[in-house]
C-alpha positions in Angstrom: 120.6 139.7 113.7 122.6 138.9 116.8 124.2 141.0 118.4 127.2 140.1 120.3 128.7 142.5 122.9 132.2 142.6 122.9 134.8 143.1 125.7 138.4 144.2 126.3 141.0 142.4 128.3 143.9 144.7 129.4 147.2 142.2 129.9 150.2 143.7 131.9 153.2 141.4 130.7 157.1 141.7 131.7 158.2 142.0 128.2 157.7 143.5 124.7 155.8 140.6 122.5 155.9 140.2 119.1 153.1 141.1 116.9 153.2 137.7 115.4 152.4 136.9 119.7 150.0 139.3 120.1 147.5 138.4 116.9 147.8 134.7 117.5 146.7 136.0 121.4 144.1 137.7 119.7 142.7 134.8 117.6 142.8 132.8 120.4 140.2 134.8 122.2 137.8 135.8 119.9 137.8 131.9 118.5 137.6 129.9 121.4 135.1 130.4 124.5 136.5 131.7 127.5 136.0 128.5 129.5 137.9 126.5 127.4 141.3 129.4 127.2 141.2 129.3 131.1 141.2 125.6 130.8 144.4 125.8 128.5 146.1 128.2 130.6 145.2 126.3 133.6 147.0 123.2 132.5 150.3 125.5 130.7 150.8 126.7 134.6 150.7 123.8 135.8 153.0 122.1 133.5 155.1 125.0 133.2 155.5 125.1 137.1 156.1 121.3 137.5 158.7 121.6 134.5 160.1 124.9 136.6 160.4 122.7 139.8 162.6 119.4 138.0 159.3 117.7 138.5 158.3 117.5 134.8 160.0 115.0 132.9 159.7 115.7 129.5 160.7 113.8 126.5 159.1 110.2 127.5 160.0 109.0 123.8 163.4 109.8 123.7 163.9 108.0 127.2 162.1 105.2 125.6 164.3 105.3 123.0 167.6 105.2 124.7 166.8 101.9 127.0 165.5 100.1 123.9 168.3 100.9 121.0 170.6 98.9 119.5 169.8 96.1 122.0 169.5 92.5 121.2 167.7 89.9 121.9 169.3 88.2 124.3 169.9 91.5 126.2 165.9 92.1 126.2 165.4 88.8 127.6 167.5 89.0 130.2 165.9 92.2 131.4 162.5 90.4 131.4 163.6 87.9 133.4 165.4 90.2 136.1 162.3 92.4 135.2 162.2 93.4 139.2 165.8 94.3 139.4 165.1 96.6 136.6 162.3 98.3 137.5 164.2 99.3 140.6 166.5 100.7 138.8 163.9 102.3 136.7 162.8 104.0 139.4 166.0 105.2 140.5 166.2 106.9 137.5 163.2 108.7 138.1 161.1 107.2 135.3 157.3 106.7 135.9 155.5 103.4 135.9 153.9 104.4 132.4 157.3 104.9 131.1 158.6 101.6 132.7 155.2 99.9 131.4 156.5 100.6 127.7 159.5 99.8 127.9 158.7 96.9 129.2 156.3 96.4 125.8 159.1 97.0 123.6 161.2 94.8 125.4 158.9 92.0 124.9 158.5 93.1 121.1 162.4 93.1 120.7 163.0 89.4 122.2 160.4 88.1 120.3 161.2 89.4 116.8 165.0 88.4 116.9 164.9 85.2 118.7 163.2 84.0 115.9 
């Protein structure tokens, strides 16, 4: 039989959780391995403090979305020839290469299936 010694963590927080919070806590730790949790909560910080600066922009779909709806074909081909114009303007906005990459993509999917 193994025997597996087991350890209390004491967590000072600034408000009253919920118990539905604190067992799902508690799953977490005795499931997971303790590298892996501080792994987790080392990225949540970090996102959670870019997102706390303005830094984080999140929702990359939706902004996706809103450049590419309702637009036709002749409209996406005109952005992929002035595609240096728009990318400065893409930037403007504060959207990341990645983001400008795909819509960029869809673009290209949008002026080819309705100029046919």
């Amino acid at each position: 039989m193994v025997y597996m010694e087991k350890f209390e963590i004491r967590l000072v927080v600034g408000k009253k959780q919920t118990d539905a919070q604190l067992k799902k806590l508690q799953e977490y730790f005795s499931e997971m391995p303790m590298d892996e949790i501080l792994a987790g909560l080392h990225f949540a910080r970090n996102r959670w403090s870019a997102k706390d600066a303005g830094v984080l922009k999140v929702g990359r779909k939706s902004i996706i979305k809103r450049e590419i709806h309702s637009i036709t074909a002749e409209q996406a081909q005109w952005r992929l020839k002035n595609w240096k114009m728009m990318i400065a303007n893409y930037r403007k906005l504060g959207y990341s290469y990645p983001t400008i990459s795909r819509i960029k993509k869809l673009l290209i999917e949008v002026s080819k299936k309705r100029s046919r």
